[in-house]
C-alpha positions as CSV (number, residue, x, y, z in Angstrom):
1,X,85.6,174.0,7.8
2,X,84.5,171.7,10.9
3,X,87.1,169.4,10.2
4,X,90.4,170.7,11.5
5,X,92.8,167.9,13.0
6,X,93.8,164.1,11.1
7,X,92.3,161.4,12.8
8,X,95.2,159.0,11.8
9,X,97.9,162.2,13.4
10,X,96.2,163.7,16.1
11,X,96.9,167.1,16.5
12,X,99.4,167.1,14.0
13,X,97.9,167.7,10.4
14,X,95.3,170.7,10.2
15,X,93.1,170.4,7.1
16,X,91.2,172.9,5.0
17,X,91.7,176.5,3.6
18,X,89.8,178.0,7.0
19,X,92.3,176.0,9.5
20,X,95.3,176.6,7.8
21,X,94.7,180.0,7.5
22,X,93.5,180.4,11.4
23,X,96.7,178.8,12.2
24,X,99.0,181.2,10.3
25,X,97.3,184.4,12.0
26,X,97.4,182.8,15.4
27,X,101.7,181.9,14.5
28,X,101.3,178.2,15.8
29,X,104.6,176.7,14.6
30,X,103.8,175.5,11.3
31,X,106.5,173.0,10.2
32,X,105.0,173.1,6.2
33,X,102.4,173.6,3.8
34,X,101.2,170.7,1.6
35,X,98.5,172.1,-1.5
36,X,97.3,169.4,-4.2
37,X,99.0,170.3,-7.5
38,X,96.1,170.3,-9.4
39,X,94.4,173.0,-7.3
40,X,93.8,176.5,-8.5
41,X,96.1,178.7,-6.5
42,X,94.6,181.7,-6.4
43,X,91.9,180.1,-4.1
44,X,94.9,180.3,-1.6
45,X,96.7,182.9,-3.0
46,X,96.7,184.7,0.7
47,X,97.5,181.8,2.8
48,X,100.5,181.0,0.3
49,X,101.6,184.5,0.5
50,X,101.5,184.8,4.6
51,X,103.5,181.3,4.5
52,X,106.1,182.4,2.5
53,X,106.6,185.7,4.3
54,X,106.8,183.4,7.5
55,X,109.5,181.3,5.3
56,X,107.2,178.4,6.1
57,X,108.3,175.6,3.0
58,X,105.3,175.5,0.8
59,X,105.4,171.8,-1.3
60,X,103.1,170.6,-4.1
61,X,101.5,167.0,-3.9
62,X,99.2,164.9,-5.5
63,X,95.7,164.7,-4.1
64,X,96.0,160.8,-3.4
65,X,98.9,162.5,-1.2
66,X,96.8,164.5,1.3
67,X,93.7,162.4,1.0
68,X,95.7,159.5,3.1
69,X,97.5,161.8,5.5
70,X,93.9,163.2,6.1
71,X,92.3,159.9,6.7
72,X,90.1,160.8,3.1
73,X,88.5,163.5,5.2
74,X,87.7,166.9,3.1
75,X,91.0,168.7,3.3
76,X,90.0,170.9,0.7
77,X,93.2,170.7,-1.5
78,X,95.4,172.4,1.5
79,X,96.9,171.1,4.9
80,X,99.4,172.1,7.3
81,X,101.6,169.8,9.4
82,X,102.3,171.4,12.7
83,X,105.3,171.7,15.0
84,X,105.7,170.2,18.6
85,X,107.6,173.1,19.8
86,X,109.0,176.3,18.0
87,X,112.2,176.8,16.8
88,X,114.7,179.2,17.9
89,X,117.4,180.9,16.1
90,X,121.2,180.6,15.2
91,X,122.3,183.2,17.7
92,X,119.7,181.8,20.8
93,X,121.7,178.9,20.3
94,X,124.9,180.8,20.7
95,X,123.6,183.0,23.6
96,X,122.7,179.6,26.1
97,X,126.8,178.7,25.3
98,X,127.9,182.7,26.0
99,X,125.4,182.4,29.5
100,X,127.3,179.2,30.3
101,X,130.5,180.7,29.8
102,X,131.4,177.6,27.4
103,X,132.7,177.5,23.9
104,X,130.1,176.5,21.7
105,X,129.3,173.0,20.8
106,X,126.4,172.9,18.0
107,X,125.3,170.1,16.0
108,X,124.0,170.6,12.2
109,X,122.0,167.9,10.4
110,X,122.6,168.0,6.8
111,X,119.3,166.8,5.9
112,X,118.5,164.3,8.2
113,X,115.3,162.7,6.8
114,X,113.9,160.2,9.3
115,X,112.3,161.1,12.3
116,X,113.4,158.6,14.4
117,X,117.4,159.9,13.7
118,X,116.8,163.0,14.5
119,X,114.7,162.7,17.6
120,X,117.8,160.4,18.4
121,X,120.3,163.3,17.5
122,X,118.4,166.0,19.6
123,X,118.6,163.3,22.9
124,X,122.2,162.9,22.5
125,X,122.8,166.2,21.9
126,X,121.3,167.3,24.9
127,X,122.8,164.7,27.4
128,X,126.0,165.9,26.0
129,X,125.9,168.9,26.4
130,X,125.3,170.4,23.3
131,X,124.0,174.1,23.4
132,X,121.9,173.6,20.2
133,X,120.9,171.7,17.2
134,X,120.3,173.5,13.6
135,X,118.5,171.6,10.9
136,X,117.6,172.4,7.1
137,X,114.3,173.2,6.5
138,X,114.2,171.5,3.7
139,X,114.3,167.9,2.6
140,X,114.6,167.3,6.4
141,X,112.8,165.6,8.9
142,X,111.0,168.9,11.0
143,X,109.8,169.1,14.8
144,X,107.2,166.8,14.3
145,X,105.3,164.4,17.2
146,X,107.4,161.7,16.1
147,X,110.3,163.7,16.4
148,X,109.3,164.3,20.1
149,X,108.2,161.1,21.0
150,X,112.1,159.6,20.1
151,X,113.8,163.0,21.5
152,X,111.8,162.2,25.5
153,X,111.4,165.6,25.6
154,X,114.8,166.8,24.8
155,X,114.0,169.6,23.0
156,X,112.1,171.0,26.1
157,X,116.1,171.5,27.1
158,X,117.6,171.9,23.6
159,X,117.1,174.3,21.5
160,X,116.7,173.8,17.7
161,X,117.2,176.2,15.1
162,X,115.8,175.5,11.0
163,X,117.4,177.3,8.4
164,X,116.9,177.7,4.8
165,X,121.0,176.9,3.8
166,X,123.2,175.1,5.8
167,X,126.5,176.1,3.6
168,X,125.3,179.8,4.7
169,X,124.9,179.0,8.0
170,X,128.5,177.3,8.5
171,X,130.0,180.5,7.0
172,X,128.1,182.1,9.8
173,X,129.2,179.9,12.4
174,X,133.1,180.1,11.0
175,X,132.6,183.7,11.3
176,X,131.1,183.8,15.0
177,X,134.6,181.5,15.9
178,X,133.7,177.9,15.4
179,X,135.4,175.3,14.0
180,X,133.0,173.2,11.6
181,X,133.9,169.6,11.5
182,X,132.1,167.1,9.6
183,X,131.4,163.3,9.5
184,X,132.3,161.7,6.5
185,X,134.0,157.9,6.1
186,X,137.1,159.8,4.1
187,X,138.1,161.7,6.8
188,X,140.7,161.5,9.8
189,X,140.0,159.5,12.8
190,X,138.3,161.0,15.1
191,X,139.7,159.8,18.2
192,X,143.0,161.7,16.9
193,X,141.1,165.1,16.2
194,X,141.6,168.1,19.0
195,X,137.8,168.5,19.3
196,X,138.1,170.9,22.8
197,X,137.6,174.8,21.4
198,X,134.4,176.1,19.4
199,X,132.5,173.1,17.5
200,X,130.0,172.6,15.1
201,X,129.8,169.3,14.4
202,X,128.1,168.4,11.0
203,X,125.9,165.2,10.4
204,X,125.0,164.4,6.7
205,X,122.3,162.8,5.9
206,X,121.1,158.9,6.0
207,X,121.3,157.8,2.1
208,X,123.8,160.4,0.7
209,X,126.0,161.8,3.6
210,X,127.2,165.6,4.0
211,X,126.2,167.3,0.6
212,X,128.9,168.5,-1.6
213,X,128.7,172.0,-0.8
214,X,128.5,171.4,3.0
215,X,131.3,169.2,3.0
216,X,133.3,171.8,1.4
217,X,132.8,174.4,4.0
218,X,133.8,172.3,6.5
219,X,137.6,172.5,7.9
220,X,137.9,169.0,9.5
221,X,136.5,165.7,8.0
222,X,136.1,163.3,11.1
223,X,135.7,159.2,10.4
224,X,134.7,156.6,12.4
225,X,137.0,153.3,12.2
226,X,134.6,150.4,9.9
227,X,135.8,147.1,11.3
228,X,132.9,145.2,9.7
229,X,131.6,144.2,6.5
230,X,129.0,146.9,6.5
231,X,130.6,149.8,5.7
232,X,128.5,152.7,7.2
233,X,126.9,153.5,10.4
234,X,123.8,155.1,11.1
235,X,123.6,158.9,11.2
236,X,122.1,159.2,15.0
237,X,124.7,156.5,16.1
238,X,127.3,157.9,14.4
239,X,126.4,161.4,15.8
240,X,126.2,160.2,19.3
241,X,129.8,158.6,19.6
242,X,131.6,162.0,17.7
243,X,129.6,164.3,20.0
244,X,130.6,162.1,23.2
245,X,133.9,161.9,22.0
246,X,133.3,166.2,22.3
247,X,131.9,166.0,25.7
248,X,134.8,163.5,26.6
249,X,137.6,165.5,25.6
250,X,136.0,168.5,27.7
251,X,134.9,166.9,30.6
252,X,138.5,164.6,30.8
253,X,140.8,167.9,29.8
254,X,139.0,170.4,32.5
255,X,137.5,172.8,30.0
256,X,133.8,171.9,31.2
């Protein structure tokens, strides 16, 4: 298979059974797996198989799908979107706040969808001092180009963590000493929350908010006061002013 890269996403989208598979046994960071549903799988039996032992997600699509991300070249039923920069793990991103000597301060995006709002989340995070940023991998938005390109290279200094099950992964963080605290409009104000000791602050997602089950592990609901007639904010603006109002209460009560 010549063909390896999508014209329209350079360097982004590899296409074809030989590519995909090359990719895999070399471990580039492969964000997913797209395979027309009407293929036969056992023609990819093995590159399925390696994927899902890598827990790389694995989703079907019609052909129409992949023949437009491809730019109609011959993808050969299979492509794989690719990662601008690996991911780390839960505990990497509690080791950079243990070196520091700071309690930790983690974001979580509860399926944050659109690129732009997380590359926006991962910039904020960074310039305040966030030692980490764990997203879902699945029906979120993934390391992608775009991503980077809105981040400015923040995740050069960030590091980012994908996990299968955010609920799982709060119960993790509750166990490690954090205090999980979520955005949500129902919640307490945040400028009257004590937001200076462990934090994992959770952002739901842009249409639906924190998920029921992820809302529920949280101990603290935060809000942010609606003064307007529109009666939400966005998710990277609203993350940016509760994890500033983090960094503020550490900077302003001498526990940075």
């Amino acid at each position: 298979m010549k063909n390896t890269v999508s014209k329209k996403t350079p360097c982004e989208i590899l296409i074809g059974k030989n590519s995909v598979k090359e990719a895999i046994v070399a471990g580039r960071n492969i964000d997913s797996i797209l395979i027309a549903s009407n293929m036969r799988k056992s023609s990819v039996a093995g590159i399925l198989q390696k994927a899902k032992d890598l827990k790389v997600p694995i989703k079907e699509v019609a052909t129409k799908k992949l023949d437009s991300l491809c730019d109609n070249a011959n993808h050969q039923g299979i492509i794989a979107t690719v990662s601008a920069h690996r991911y780390f793990s839960v505990d990497d991103i509690l080791d950079v706040a243990a070196q520091k000597d700071e309690p930790p301060f983690v974001i979580v995006a509860d399926e944050i969808a659109d690129p732009h709002n997380l590359g926006a989340i991962i910039r904020t995070a960074e310039c305040a001092g966030a030692h980490g940023v764990i997203i879902s991998a699945r029906r979120s938005a993934s390391l992608s180009f775009a991503v980077a390109k809105v981040s400015a290279g923040a995740f050069e200094h960030v590091k980012v963590a994908r996990v299968t099950n955010i609920p799982s992964v709060l119960e993790v963080l509750k166990d490690r000493g954090l205090w999980i605290y979520g955005a949500d409009m129902d919640g307490r104000p945040y400028c009257e929350v004590d937001l200076t000791g462990a934090v994992a602050l959770v952002i739901g997602s842009e249409g639906f908010g924190l998920s029921r089950l992820v809302k529920k592990k949280c101990d603290f609901i935060l809000s942010l006061p609606q003064l307007g007639k529109i009666n939400s904010l966005n998710a990277s603006v609203a993350a940016g002013i509760l994890m500033y109002e983090v960094a503020r209460q550490r900077l302003y009560l001498g526990l940075k």
